[in-house]
C-alpha positions, 0 to 999 in steps of 0.5 A: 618818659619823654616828659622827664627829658623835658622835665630835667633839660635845664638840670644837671646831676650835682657831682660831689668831688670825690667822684671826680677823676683826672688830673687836679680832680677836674672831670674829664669829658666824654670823647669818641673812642673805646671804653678800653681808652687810657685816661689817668693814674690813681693810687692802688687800693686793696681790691684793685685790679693788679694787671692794671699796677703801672710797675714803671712808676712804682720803680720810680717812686716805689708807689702802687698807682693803677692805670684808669680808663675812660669808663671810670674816669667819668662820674656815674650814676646808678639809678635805683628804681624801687620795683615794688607794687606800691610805686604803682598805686592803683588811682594815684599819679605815683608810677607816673611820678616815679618814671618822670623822676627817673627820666629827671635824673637820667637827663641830668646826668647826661647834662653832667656828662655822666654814664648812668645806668638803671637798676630795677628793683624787683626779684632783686636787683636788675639792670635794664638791658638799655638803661644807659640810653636816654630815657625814652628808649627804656622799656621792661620796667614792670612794678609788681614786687612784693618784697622790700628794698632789704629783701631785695639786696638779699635775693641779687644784689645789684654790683653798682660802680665804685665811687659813682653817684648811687639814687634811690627813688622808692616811696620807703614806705617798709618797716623796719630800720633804714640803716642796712639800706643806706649801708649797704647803698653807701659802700664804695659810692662818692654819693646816695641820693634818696628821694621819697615819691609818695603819693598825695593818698599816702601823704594824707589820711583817708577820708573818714569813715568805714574803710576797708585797707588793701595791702598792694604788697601781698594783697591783704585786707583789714577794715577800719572806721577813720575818725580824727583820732585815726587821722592823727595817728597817721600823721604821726606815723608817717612823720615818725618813719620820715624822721627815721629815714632823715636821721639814718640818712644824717648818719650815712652822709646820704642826702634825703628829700620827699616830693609828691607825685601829683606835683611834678609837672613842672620845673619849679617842682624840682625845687626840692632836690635842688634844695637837697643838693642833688639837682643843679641848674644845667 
């Protein structure tokens, strides 16, 4: 993971407004002391915490406001790791594409001054017990799930903070509509970031031929003859599954981008989520 620090030195994470708390909306810096520290005032919303009403400003102003703390006054981000056995690709660089990402987008929210915390996708949602230190720290991620990104909110969902920056990294590559997955990502979040890490194997055809296909899901087989008919089909397909993923993306207010796991070596390679609005320079 120590090449994703290095990779996402000169990045940081790009904060949207509404994730931005303190007074004027400017963000607050992390300084030492307790989680438990006071840091500002916002207005009561359903579902708030009524031990936190401050009752001497409603009998001032006859308004609901509740106190913050420094836990939720910084930005967060919730980094969502897809967990299945397809982001470990046998004789592809994807496993090692995705924790450089995630090492990426770690940094960059330290460079943001954000907590960030690492969700796991596998047996549904698990934090990873030290995945709020850097990234070269992490361990006990294993990428051996055989249920989809649906599935897997319907086995534990993850409980991701109110008005924090949500990332997904997952190759999305699982049937069906993209629209409950956005959905269920975007409730209460200032932002979702979805980046699709495909493999150059999965970007392009195989080569023509015979060819027998192995499901890395549940471990099913078929045989196929390649030709340029097939090969177009391909393309096809995944261009009309990646358009899917745009439009749902368009319609959540989710920001999408797709890089290649073979291409993240350097800086420059990052250009896409910078493109994207996700990644600034640090």
């Amino acid at each position: 993971m120590i090449d994703g620090e290095q990779l996402g030195a000169r990045h940081a994470l790009a904060i949207p407004p509404t994730a931005l708390a303190g007074v004027g909306g400017a963000q607050l810096a992390r300084v030492p002391g307790s989680s438990i520290d006071f840091q500002d005032y916002r207005e009561y919303q359903p579902g708030d915490d009524l031990r936190r009403i401050d009752w001497s400003i409603y009998a001032r102003t006859d308004r609901l406001t509740v106190k913050l703390f420094r836990e939720e006054v910084n930005p967060h981000l919730d980094l969502i790791l897809d967990g299945s056995r397809s982001m470990d690709l046998e004789g592809t660089a994807k496993i090692t594409g995705l924790l450089r990402l995630a090492g990426v987008f770690a940094m960059a929210a330290l460079n943001a001054r954000c907590t960030h915390t690492l969700w796991l996708a596998r047996d549904g949602f698990r934090k990873l017990p030290n995945g709020s230190d850097r990234p070269a720290t992490w361990d006990g991620l294993t990428f051996d799930g055989q249920r989809s990104l649906d599935e897997e909110f319907s086995v534990a969902p993850p409980k991701l903070r109110r008005q924090g920056i949500r990332v997904l990294l997952s190759d999305l590559l699982w049937p069906g509509n993209p629209q409950l997955t956005l959905r269920r990502l975007a409730e209460g979040a200032a932002a979702v970031y979805v980046v699709q890490l495909l493999a150059r194997d999965d970007a392009q055809p195989p080569a023509r031929g015979n060819l027998r296909l192995l499901d890395s899901e549940n471990d099913s087989t078929f045989d196929v003859f390649i030709d340029a008919g097939v090969e177009q089909r391909y393309r096809d397909a995944l261009g009309r599954h990646q358009q899917s993923w745009h439009l749902a993306c368009r319609q959540a207010g989710a920001r999408l981008a797709t890089v290649i796991a073979e291409d993240l070596a350097t800086p420059a390679s990052l250009r896409p989520l910078e493109v994207a609005q996700m990644l600034t320079p640090a």
